[in-house]
N, CA, C and O atoms as a GROMACS GRO file, in nm:
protein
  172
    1UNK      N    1  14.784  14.635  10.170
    1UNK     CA    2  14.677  14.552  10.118
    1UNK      C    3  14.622  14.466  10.233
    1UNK      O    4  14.703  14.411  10.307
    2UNK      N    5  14.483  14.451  10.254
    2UNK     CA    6  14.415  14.399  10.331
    2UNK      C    7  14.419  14.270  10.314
    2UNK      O    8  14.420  14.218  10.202
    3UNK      N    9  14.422  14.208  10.422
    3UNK     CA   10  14.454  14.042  10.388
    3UNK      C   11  14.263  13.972  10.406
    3UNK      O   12  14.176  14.043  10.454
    4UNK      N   13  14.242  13.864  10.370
    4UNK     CA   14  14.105  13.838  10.378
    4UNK      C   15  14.123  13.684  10.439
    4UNK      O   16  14.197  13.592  10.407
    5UNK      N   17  13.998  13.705  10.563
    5UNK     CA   18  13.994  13.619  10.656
    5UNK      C   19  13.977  13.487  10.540
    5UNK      O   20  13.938  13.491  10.424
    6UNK      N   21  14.024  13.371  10.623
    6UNK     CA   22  13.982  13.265  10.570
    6UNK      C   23  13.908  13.202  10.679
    6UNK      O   24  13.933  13.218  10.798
    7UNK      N   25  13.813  13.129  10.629
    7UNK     CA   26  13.723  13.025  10.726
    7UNK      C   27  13.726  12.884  10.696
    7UNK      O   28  13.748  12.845  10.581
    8UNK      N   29  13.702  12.789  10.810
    8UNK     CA   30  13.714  12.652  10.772
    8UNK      C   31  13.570  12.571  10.709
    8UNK      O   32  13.484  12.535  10.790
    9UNK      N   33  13.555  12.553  10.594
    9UNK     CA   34  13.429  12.500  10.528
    9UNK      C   35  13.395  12.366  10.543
    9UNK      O   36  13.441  12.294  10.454
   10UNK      N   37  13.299  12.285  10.665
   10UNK     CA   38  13.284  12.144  10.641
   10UNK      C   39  13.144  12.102  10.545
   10UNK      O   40  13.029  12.147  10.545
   11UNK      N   41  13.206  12.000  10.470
   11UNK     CA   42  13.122  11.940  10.357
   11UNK      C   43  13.045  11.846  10.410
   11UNK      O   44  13.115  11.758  10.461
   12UNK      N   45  12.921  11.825  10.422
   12UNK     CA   46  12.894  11.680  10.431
   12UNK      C   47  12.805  11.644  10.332
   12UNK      O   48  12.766  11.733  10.257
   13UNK      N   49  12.756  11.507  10.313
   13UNK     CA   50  12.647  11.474  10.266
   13UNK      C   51  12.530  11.416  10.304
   13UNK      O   52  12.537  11.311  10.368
   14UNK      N   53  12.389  11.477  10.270
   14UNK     CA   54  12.313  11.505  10.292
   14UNK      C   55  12.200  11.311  10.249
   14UNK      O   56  12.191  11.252  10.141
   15UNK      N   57  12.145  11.277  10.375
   15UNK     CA   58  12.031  11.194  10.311
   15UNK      C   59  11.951  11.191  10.200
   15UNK      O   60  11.917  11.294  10.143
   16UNK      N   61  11.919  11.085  10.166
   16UNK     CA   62  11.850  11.076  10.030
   16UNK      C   63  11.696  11.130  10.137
   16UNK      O   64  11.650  11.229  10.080
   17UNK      N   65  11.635  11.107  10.226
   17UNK     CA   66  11.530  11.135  10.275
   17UNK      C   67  11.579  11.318  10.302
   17UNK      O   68  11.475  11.382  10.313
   18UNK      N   69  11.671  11.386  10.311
   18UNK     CA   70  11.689  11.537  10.297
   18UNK      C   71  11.692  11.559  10.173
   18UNK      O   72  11.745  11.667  10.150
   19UNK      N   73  11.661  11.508  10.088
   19UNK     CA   74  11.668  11.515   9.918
   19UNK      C   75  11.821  11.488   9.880
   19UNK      O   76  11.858  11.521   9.767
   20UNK      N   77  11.913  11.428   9.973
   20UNK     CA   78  12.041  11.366   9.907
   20UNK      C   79  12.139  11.517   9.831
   20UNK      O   80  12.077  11.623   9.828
   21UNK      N   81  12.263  11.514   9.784
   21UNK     CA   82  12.353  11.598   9.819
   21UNK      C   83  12.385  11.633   9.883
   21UNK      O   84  12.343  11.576   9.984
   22UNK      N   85  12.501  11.773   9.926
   22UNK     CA   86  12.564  11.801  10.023
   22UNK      C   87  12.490  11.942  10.078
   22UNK      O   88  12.416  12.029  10.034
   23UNK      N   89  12.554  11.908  10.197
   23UNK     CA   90  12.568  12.092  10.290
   23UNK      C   91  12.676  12.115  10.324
   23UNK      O   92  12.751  12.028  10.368
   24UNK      N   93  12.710  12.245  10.311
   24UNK     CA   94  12.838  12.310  10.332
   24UNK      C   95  12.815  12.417  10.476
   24UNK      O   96  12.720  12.492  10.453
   25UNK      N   97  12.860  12.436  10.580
   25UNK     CA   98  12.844  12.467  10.662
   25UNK      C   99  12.974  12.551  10.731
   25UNK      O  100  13.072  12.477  10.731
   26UNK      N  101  13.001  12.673  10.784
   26UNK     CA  102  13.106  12.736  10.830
   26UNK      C  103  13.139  12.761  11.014
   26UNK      O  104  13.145  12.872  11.067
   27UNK      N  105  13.154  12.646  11.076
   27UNK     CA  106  13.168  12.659  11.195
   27UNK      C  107  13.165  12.812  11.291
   27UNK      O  108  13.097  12.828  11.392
   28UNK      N  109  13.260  12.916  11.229
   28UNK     CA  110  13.262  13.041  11.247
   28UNK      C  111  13.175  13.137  11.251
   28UNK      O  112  13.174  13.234  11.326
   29UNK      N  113  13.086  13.100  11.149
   29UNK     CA  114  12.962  13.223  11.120
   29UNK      C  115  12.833  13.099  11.126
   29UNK      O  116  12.786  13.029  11.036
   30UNK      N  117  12.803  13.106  11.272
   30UNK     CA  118  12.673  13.074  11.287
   30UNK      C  119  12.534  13.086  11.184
   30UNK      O  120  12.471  13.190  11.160
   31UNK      N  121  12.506  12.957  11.136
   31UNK     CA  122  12.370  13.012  11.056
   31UNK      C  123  12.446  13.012  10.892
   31UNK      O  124  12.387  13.037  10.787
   32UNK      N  125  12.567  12.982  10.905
   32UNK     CA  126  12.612  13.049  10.751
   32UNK      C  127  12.636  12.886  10.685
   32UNK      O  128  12.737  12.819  10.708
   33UNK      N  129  12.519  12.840  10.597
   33UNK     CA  130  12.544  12.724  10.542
   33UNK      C  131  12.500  12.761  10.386
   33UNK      O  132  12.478  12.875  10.346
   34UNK      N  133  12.491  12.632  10.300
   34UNK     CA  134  12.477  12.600  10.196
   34UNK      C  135  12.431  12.468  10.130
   34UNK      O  136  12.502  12.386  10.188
   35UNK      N  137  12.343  12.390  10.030
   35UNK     CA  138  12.315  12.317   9.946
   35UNK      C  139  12.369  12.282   9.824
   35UNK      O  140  12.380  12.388   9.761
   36UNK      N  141  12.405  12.192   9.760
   36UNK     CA  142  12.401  12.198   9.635
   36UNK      C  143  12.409  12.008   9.589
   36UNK      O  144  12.441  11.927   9.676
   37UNK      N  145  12.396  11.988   9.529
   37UNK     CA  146  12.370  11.867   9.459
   37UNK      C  147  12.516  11.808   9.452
   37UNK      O  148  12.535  11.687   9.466
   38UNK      N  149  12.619  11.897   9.429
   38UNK     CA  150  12.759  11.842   9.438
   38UNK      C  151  12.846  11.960   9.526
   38UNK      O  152  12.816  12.078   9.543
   39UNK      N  153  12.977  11.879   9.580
   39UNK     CA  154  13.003  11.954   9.697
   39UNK      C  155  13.051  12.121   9.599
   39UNK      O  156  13.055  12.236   9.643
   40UNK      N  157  13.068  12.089   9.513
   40UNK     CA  158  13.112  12.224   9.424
   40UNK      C  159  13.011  12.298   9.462
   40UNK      O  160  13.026  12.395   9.536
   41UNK      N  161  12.903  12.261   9.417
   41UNK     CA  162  12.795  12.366   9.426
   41UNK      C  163  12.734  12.424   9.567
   41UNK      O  164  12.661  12.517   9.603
   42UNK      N  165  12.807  12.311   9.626
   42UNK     CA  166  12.720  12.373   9.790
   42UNK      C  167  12.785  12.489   9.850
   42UNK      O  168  12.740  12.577   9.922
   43UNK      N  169  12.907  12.467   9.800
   43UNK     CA  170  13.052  12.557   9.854
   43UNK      C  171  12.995  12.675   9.803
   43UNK      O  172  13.055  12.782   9.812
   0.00000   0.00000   0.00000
């Protein structure tokens, strides 16, 4: 059985002038981010 990479996910939160909530961002994979209103959702 193939084992599956894990990556390290940093959360932050985002300015109310960036429309406020978070970005989720993957150091590893350049370019590979995310949004969401709560860190759940950005993930």
């Amino acid at each position: 059985m193939d084992e599956r990479p894990y990556y390290k996910i940093i959360i932050e939160p985002l300015s109310e002038e960036d429309g406020g909530g978070f970005v989720a961002t993957v150091p590893d994979l350049p370019g590979c981010m995310s949004d969401g209103a709560t860190e759940f959702e950005a993930v």
